[in-house]
C-alpha atoms as an extended CHARMM CRD file, in Angstrom:
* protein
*
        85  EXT
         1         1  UNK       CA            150.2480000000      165.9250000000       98.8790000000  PROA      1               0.0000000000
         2         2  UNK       CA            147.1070000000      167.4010000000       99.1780000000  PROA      2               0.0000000000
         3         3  UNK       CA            145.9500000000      169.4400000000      102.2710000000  PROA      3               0.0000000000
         4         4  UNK       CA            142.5490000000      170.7360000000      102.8170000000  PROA      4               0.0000000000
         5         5  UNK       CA            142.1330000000      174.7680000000      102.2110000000  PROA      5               0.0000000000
         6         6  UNK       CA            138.3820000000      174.9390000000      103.9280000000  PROA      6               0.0000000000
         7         7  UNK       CA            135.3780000000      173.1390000000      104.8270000000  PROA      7               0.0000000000
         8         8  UNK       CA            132.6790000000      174.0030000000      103.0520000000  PROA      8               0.0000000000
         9         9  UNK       CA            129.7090000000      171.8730000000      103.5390000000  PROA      9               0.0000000000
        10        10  UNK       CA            129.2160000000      169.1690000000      106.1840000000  PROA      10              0.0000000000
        11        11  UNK       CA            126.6140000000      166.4410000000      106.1900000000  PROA      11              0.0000000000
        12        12  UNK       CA            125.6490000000      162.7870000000      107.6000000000  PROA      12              0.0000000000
        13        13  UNK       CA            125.0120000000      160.1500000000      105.7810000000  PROA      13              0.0000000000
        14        14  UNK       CA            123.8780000000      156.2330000000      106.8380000000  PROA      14              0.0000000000
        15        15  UNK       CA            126.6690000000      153.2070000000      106.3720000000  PROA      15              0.0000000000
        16        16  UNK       CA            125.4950000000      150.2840000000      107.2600000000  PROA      16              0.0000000000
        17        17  UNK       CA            123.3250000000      150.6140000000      110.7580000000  PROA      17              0.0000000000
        18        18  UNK       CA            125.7420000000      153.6830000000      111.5590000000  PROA      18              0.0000000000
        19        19  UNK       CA            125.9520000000      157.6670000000      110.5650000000  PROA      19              0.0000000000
        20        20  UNK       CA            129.0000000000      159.1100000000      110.0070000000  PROA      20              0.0000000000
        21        21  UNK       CA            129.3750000000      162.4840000000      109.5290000000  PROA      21              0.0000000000
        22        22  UNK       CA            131.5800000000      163.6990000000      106.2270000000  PROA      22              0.0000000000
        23        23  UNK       CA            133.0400000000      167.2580000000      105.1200000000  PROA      23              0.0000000000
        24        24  UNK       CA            133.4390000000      168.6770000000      101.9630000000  PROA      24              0.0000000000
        25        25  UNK       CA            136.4910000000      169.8820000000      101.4460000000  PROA      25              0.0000000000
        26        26  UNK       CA            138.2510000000      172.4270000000       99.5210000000  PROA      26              0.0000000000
        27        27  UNK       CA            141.8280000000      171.2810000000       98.8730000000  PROA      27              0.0000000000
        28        28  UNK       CA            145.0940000000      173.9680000000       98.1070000000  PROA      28              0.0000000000
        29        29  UNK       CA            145.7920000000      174.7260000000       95.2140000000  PROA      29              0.0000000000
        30        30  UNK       CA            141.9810000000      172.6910000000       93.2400000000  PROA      30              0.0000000000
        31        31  UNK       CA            139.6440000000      174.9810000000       92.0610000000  PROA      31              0.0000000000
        32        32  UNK       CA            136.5920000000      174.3510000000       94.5420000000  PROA      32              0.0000000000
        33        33  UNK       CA            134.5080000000      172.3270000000       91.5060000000  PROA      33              0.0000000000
        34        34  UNK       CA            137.2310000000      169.6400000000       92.8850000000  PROA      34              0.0000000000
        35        35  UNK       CA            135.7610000000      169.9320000000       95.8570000000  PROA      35              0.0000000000
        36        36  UNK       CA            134.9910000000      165.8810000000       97.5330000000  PROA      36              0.0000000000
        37        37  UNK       CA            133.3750000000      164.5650000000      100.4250000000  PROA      37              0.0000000000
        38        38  UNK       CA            135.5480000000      162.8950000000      103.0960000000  PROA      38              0.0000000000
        39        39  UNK       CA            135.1130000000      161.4760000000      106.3170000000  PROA      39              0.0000000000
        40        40  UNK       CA            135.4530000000      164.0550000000      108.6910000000  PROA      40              0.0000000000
        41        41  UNK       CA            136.6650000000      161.5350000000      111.8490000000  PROA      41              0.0000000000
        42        42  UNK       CA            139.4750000000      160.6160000000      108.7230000000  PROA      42              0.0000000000
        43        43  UNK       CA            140.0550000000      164.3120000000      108.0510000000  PROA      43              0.0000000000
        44        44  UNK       CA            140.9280000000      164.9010000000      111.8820000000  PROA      44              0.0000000000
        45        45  UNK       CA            143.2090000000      161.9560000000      112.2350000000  PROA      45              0.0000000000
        46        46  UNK       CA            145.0900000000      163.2070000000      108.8260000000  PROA      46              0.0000000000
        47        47  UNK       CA            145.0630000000      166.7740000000      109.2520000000  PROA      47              0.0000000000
        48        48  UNK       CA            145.3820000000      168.0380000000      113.0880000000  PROA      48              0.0000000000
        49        49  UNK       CA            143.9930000000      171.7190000000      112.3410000000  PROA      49              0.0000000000
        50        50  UNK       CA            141.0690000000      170.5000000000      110.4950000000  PROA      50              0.0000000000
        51        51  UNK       CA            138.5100000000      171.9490000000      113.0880000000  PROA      51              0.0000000000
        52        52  UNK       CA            140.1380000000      175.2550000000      112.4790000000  PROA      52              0.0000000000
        53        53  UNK       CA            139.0290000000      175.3370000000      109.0050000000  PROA      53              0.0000000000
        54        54  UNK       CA            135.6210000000      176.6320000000      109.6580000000  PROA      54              0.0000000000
        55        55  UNK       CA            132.2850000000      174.8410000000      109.2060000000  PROA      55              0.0000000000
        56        56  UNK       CA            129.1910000000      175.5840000000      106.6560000000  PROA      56              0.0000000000
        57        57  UNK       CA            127.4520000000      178.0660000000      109.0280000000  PROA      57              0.0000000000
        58        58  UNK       CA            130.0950000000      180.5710000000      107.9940000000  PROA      58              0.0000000000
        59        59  UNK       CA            128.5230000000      180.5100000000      104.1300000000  PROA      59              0.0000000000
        60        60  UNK       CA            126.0060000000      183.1590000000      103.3000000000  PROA      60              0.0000000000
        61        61  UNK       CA            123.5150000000      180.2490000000      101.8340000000  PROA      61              0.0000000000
        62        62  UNK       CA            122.1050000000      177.4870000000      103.3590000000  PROA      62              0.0000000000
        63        63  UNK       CA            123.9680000000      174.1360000000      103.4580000000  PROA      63              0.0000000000
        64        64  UNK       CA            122.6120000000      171.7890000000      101.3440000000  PROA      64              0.0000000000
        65        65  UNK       CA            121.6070000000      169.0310000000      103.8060000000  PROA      65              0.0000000000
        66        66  UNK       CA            118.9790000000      171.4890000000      105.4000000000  PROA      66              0.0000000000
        67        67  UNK       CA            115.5030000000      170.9000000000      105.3250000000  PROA      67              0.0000000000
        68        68  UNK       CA            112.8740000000      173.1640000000      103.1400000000  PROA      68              0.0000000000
        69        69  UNK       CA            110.6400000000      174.8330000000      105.2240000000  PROA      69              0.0000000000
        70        70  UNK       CA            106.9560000000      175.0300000000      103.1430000000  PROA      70              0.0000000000
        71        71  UNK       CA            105.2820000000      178.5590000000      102.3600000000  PROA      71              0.0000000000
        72        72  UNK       CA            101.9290000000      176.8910000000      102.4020000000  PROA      72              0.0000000000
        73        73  UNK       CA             99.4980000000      178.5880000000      105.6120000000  PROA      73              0.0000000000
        74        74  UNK       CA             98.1160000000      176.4870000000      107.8570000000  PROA      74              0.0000000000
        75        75  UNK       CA             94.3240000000      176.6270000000      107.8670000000  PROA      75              0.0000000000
        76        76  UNK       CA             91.3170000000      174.9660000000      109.7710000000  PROA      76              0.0000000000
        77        77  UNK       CA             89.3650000000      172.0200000000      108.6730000000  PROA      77              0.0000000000
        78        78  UNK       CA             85.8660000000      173.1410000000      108.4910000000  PROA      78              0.0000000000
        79        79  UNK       CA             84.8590000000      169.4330000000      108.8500000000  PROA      79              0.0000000000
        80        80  UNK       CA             86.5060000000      169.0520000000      112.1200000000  PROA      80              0.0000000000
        81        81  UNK       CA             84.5370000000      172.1910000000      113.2970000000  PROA      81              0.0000000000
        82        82  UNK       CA             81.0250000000      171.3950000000      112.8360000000  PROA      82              0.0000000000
        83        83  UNK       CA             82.2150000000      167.9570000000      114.2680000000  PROA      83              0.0000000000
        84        84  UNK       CA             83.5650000000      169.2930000000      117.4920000000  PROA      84              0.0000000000
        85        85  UNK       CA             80.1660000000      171.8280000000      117.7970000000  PROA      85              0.0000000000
C-alpha cells in the first residue's frame, strides 16, 4: 500500500458549484515525477498524520497556484489630468 511521504503543492479547484481543496502528494518509495493530486479531505480520512506532512509554504519556490504579480509601473493618464483641471 501506498502512504504519502510529503505534501508538496496544495491547490483548489471547482467541482460542480463546490471547491475542494486537493494536495499533491509525494508517495514512499515513487520518485516525486509520480507525484498525483488527491483530495486532501480523502487524504485526512485515509492517512491520520497527513497534516503533519508539511504544506507548500515550506518550498523555496512559489506554489504553482499563485498569482503573477506584473512588473509593469503604474503611471498617470494625461487625459484624465487636463480633464480634472
Amino acid at each position: 500500500m501506498l502512504e504519502p511521504e510529503r505534501i508538496m503543492e496544495s491547490r483548489w479547484i471547482k467541482v460542480g458549484n463546490k471547491f475542494v481543496e486537493e494536495s499533491l502528494v509525494h508517495w514512499k518509495r515513487l520518485p516525486a515525477e509520480e507525484a498525483t493530486w488527491e483530495r486532501t479531505e480523502m487524504l485526512k480520512e485515509q492517512f491520520l498524520a497527513v497534516d503533519d506532512l508539511g504544506d507548500k509554504h515550506q518550498l523555496d519556490r512559489p506554489g504553482i497556484d499563485e498569482p503573477r504579480r506584473s512588473s509593469r509601473v503604474p503611471r498617470k493618464n494625461p487625459r484624465f489630468q487636463d480633464f480634472l483641471a
